[in-house]
C-alpha positions as CSV (number, residue, x, y, z in Angstrom):
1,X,-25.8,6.1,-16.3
2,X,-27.5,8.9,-14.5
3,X,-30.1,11.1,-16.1
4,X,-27.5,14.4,-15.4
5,X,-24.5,12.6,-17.3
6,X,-26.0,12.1,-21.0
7,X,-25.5,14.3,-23.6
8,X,-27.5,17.2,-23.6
9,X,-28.1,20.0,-26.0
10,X,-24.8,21.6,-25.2
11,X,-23.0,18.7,-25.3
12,X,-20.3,17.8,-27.1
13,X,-17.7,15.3,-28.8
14,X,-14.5,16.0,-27.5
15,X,-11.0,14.2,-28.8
16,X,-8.5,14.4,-26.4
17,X,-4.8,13.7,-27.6
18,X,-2.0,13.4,-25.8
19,X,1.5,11.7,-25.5
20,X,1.2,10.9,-21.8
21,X,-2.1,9.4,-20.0
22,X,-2.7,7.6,-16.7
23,X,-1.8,5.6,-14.8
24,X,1.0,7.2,-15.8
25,X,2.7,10.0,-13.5
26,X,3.2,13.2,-14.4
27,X,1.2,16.7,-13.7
28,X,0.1,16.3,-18.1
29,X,-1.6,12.8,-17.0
30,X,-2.9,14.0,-14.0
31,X,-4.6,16.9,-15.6
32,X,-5.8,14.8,-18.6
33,X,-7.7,12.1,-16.1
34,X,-9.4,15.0,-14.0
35,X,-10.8,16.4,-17.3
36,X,-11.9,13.4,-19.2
37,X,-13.9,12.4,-15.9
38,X,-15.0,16.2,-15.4
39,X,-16.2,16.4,-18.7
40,X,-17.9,12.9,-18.9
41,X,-19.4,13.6,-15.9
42,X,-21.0,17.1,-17.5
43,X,-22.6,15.0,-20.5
44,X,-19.7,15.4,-22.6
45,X,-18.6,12.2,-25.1
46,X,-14.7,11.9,-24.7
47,X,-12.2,10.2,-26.9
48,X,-8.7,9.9,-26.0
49,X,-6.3,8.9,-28.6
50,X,-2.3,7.9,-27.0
51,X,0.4,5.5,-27.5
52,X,0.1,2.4,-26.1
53,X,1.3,1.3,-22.7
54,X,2.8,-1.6,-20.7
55,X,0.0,-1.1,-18.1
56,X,-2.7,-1.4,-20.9
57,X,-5.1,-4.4,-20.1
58,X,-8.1,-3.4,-22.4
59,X,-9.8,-1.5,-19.2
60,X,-12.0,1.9,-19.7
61,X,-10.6,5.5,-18.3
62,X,-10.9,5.6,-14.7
63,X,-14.0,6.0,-13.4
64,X,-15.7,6.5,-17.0
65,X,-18.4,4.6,-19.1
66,X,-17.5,2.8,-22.1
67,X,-20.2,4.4,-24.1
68,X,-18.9,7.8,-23.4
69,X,-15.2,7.2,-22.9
70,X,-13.5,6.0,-25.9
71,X,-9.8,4.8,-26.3
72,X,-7.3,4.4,-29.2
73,X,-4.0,3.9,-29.0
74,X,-1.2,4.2,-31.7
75,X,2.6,2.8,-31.4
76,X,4.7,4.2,-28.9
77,X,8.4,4.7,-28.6
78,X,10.8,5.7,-25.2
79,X,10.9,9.4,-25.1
80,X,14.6,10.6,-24.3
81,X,15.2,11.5,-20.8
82,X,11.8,9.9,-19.7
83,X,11.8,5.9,-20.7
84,X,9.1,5.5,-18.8
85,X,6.7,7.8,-20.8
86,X,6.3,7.0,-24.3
87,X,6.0,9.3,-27.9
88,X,3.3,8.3,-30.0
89,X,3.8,7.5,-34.2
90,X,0.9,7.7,-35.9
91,X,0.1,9.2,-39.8
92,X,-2.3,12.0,-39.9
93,X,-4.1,9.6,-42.4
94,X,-4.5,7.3,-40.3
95,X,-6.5,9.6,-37.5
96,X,-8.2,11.5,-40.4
97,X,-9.7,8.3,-41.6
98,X,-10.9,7.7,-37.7
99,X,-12.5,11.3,-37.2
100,X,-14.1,10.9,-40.9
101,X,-15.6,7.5,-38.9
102,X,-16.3,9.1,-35.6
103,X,-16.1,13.2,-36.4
104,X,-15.1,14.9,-33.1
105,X,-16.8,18.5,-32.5
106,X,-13.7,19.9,-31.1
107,X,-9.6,18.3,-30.5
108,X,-7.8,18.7,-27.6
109,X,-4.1,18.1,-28.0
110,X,-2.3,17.8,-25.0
111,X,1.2,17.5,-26.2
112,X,3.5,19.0,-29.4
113,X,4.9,15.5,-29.9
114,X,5.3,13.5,-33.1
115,X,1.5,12.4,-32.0
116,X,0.1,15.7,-31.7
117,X,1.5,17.0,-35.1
118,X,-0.5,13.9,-36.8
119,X,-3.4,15.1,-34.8
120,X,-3.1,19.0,-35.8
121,X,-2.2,18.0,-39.6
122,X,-5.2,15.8,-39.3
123,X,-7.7,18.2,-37.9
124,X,-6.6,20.8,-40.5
125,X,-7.2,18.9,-42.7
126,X,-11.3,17.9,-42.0
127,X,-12.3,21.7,-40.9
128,X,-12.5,20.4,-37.0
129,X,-11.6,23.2,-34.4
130,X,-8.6,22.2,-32.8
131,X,-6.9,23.7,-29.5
132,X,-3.2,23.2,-27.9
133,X,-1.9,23.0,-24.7
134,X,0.7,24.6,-23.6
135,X,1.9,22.0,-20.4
136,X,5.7,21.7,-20.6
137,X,8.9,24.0,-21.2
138,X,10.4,21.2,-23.2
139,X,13.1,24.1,-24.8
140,X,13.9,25.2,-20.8
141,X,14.5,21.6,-20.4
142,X,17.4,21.5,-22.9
143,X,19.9,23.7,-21.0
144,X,19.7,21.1,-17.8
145,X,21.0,18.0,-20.2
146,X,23.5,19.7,-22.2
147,X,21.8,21.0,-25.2
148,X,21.3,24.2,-24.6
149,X,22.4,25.4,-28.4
150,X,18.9,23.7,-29.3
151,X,16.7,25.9,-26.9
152,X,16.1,28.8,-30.1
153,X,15.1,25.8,-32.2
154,X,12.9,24.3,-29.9
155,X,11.1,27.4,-29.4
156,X,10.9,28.0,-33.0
157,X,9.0,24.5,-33.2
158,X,6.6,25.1,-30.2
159,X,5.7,28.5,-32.0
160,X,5.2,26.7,-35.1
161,X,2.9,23.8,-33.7
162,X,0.8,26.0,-31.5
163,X,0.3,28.6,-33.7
164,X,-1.4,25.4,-36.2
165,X,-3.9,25.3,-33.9
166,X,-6.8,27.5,-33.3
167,X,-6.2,28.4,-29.7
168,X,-3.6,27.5,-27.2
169,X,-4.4,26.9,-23.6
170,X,-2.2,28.2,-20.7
171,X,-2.5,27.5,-17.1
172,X,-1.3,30.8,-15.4
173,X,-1.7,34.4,-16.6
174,X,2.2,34.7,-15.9
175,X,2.5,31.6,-18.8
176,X,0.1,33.6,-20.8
177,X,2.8,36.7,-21.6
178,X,5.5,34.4,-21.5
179,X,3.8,31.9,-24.6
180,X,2.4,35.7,-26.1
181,X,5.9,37.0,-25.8
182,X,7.3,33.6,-27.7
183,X,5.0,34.8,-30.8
184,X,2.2,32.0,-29.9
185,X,-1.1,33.9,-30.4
186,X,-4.0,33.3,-29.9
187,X,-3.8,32.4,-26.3
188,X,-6.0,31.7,-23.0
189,X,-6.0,30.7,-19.8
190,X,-7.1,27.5,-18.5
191,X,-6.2,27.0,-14.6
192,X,-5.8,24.3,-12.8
193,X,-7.8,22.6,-9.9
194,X,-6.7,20.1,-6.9
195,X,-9.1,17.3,-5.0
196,X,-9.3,18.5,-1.6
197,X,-11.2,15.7,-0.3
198,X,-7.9,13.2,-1.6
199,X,-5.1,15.8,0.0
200,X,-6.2,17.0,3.0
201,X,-4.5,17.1,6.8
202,X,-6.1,14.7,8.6
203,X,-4.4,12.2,6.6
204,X,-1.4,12.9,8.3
205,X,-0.1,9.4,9.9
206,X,1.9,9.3,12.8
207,X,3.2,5.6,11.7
208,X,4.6,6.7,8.6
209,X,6.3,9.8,10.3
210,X,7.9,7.2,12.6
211,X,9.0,5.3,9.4
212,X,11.1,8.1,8.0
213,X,12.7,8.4,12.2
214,X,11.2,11.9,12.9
215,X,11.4,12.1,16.8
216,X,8.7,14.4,18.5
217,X,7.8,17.8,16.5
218,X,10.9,17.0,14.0
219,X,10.7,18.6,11.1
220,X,9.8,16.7,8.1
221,X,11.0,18.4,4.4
222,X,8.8,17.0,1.7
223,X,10.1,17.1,-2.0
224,X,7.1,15.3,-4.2
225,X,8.4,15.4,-8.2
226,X,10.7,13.7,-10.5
227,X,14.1,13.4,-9.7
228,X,16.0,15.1,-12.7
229,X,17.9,18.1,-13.1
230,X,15.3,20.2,-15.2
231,X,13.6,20.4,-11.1
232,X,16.6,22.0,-10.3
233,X,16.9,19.4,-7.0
234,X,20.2,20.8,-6.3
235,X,18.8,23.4,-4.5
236,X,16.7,21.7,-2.7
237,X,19.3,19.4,-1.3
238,X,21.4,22.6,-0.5
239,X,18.5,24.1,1.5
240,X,18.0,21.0,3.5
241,X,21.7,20.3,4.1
242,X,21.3,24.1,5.6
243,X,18.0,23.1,7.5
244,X,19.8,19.7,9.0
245,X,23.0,21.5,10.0
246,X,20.4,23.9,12.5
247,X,18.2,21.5,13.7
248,X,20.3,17.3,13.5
249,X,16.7,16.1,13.7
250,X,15.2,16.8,10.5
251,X,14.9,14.9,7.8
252,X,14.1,15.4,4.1
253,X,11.3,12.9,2.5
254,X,11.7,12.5,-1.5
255,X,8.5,11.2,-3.5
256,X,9.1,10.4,-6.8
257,X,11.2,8.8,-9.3
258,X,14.1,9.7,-11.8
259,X,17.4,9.6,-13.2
260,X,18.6,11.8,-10.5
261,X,17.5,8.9,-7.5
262,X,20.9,6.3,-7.6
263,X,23.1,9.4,-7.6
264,X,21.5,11.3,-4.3
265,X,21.2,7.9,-2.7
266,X,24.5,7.6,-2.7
267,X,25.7,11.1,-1.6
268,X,22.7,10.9,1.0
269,X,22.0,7.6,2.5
270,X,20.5,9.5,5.3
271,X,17.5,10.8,2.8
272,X,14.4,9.3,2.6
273,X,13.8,7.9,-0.9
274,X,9.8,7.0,-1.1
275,X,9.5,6.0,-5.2
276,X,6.2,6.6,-6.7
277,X,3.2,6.6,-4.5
278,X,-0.2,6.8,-6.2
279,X,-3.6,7.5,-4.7
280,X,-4.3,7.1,-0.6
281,X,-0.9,6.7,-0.2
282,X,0.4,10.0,-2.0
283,X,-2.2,11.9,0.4
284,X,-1.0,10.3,3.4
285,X,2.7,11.1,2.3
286,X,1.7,14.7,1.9
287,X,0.2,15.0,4.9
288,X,2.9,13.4,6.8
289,X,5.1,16.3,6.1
290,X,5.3,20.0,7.6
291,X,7.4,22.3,4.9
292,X,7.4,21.6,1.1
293,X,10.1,22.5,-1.0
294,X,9.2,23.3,-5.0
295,X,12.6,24.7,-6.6
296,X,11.8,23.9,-10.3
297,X,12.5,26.8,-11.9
298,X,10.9,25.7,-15.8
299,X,7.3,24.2,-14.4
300,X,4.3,25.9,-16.2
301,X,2.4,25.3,-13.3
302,X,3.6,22.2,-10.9
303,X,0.2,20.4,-9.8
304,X,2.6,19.5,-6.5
305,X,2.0,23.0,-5.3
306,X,-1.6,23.0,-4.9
307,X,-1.6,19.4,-4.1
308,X,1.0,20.6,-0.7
309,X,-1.3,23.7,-0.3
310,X,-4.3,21.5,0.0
311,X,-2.5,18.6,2.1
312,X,-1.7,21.8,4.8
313,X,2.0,22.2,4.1
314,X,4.2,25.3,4.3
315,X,5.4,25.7,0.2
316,X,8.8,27.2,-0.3
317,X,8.7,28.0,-4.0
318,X,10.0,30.5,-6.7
319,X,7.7,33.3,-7.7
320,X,6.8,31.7,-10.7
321,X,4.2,29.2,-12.2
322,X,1.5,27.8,-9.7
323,X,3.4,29.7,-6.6
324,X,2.7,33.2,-8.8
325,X,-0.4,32.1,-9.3
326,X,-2.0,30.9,-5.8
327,X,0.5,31.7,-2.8
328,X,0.8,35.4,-0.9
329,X,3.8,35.4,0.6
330,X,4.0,35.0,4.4
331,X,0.0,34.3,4.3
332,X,-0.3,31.0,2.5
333,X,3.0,30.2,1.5
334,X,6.6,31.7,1.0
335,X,8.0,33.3,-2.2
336,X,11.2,34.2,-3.6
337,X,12.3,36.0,-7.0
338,X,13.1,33.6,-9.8
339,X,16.9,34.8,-9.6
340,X,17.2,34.5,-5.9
341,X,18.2,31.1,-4.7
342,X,19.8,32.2,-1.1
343,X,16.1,33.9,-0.6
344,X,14.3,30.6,-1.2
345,X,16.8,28.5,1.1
346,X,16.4,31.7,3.9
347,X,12.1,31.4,3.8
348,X,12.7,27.3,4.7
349,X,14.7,28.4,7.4
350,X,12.6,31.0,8.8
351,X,9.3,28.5,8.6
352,X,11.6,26.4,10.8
353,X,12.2,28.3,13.2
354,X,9.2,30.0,13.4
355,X,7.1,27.5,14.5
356,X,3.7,30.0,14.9
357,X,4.4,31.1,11.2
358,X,5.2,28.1,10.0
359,X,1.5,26.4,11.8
360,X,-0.3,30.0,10.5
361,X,0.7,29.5,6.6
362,X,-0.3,26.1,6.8
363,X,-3.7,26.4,7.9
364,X,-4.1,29.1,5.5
365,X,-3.2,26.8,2.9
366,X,-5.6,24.6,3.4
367,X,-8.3,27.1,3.4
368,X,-7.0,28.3,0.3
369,X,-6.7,24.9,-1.8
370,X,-10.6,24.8,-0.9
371,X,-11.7,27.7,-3.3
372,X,-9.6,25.5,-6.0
373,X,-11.8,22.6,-7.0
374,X,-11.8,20.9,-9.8
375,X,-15.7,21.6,-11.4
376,X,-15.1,25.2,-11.7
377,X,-11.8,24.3,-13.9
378,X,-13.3,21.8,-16.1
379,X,-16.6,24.1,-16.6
380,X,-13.8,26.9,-17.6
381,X,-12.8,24.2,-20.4
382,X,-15.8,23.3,-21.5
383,X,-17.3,27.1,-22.3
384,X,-13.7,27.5,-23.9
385,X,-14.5,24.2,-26.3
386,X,-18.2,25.3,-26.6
387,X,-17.0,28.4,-28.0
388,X,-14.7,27.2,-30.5
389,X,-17.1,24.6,-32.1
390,X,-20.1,27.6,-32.0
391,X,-17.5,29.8,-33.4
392,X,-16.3,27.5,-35.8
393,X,-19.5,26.4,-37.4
394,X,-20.9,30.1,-37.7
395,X,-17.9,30.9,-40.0
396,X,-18.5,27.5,-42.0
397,X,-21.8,28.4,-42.3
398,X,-20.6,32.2,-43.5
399,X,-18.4,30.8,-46.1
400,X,-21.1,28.0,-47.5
401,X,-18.7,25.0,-46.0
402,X,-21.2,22.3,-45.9
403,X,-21.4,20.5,-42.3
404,X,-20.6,17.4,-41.6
């Protein structure tokens, strides 16, 4: 291990616990795997407790040292909706007795599952700072499968849970009134990043484009996301039918997996259905494309966005989330207000017939998605973790708690 990755005097032991981790595929894991290497790589000792998973073969986190990188898992279940992610059951007992064994300086819990309550309850319980992050609008979610008479509920359990912990971590200033406004206080702002030197344009490949049967300068619309209703996909198949029926030649490239696929495959056979792709092969799917369409309307942030941005595509998205948060519209992207779906499917139109535009936002994109990296987000963590442990141990110290 390099002289610049141990511990140093600033350094700290950091739990990380969360319901979702990779290889897993979600915008939660993808987070999670960029800050346990970010902060490893900063001298930081990481320990990541989540369920167990059917791609578990006893291997470290990617790209970390054993000695610094530390894994436990805990029973998992199917989560409803997404079988392929799991919930984790463990007793707050059970991870009290592990921190009493291995004391963390500060928790991290990534999710408000059954998992994360254990991990809250049990952090409580041994005086160790603990902070929440705020990743998903699970209670948005419950309109889109018929249980919208649970949303209040929901909400009333997300308030509860977050407000258990000492801080709870937001990634847009926009999600920051919204989680205030919910009664979830105290709250701060952790942004995201995106890898420029994985998503990039010159990983564009002519081979694949020929794959999907784009002739010439045909456009390709890219959709990268899970294929459920909560990503409110109708739209975007709406916008492309109204793209296709302008210019026969297009086609519409779907990346991702859900229980939406079987049922658009069968009222689309002439969409491109790509699955899950990982890695090399997500970049060069990116890069392939020309305009991306984002119509989720209940993403805290969508990772995708920033991922298009810094692959050089044209975003179409709602003013909301990420798109609030990085694009200017007709610069760098295209924006439309929340409540205005014929506005989002008119800005794909216009970047498709407006070739210049269209080539203009893109390379702005990319110039954009550069200031974005990944270090300047995971130093904004750690000075929000340092903080919490200084700040807890000066008011231990103030009330005569004796340190552990």
């Amino acid at each position: 291990m390099s002289e610049q990755s141990k511990p140093g005097p600033t350094s700290a032991d950091i739990a990380i616990v969360s319901e979702t981790f990779p290889p897993e595929v979600n915008g939660v894991a993808n987070t999670l795997r960029h800050l346990c290497q970010g902060l490893m790589s900063r001298g930081h000792r990481v320990s990541v407790i989540r369920p167990a998973q059917s791609t578990d073969c006893g291997s470290p986190l990617p790209g970390s040292n054993r000695l610094w990188a530390i894994e436990h898992t805990v029973r998992g279940l199917p989560l409803p909706g997404y079988p392929e992610l799991q919930f984790g059951l463990a007793r707050a007992a059970t991870l009290r007795k592990l921190w009493e064994q291995q004391r963390p300086d500060v928790i991290y819990v990534a999710t408000q599952g059954p998992l994360g309550i254990a991990a809250v309850s049990a952090a409580r319980q041994l005086g160790i700072p603990v902070s929440s992050g705020f990743h998903t609008n699970f209670h948005s979610y419950s309109r889109h499968y018929r249980a919208g008479f649970i949303e209040r509920l929901l909400r009333a359990y997300g308030r509860w849970f977050h407000n258990r912990t000492d801080v709870t971590l937001v990634p847009t200033r926009q999600m920051a009134g919204v989680v205030t406004a919910m009664g979830i206080h105290p709250v701060n702002v952790w942004s995201r990043g995106v890898d420029c030197q994985r998503f990039a344009p010159h990983k564009r490949d002519p081979e694949l484009r020929s794959q999907w049967g784009l002739q010439q300068d045909a456009p390709a619309v890219l959709y990268v996301g899970r294929l459920a209703s909560e990503k409110n996909l109708q739209l975007a198949v709406s916008c492309f039918e109204r793209i296709h029926a302008l210019h026969p030649q297009a086609r519409f490239v779907l990346v991702g997996n859900g229980p939406l696929r079987e049922k658009l495959a069968r009222e689309h056979p002439d969409y491109i259905f790509c699955g899950i792709q990982r890695g090399e092969s997500l970049a060069r799917h990116y890069a392939s494309g020309d305009i991306f369409l984002f119509p989720s309307k209940t993403d805290t942030f969508g990772n995708v966005v920033t991922e298009a941005l810094a692959s050089g595509l044209a975003v179409v998205a709602f003013d909301d989330a990420a798109a609030a948060e990085h694009l200017r519209h007709e610069e760098n992207g295209m924006k439309a207000s929340l409540d205005d779906d014929e506005t989002f499917v008119e800005h794909a139109l216009t970047l498709v017939q407006q070739h210049t535009l269209q080539c203009r936002i893109r390379h702005q994109a990319r110039l954009d998605a550069l200031d974005l990296d990944w270090p300047s987000r995971i130093e904004q963590f750690e000075q929000l973790t340092l903080t919490l442990k200084t700040r807890t141990r000066h008011h231990a110290i103030s009330q005569g708690i004796p340190l552990i």
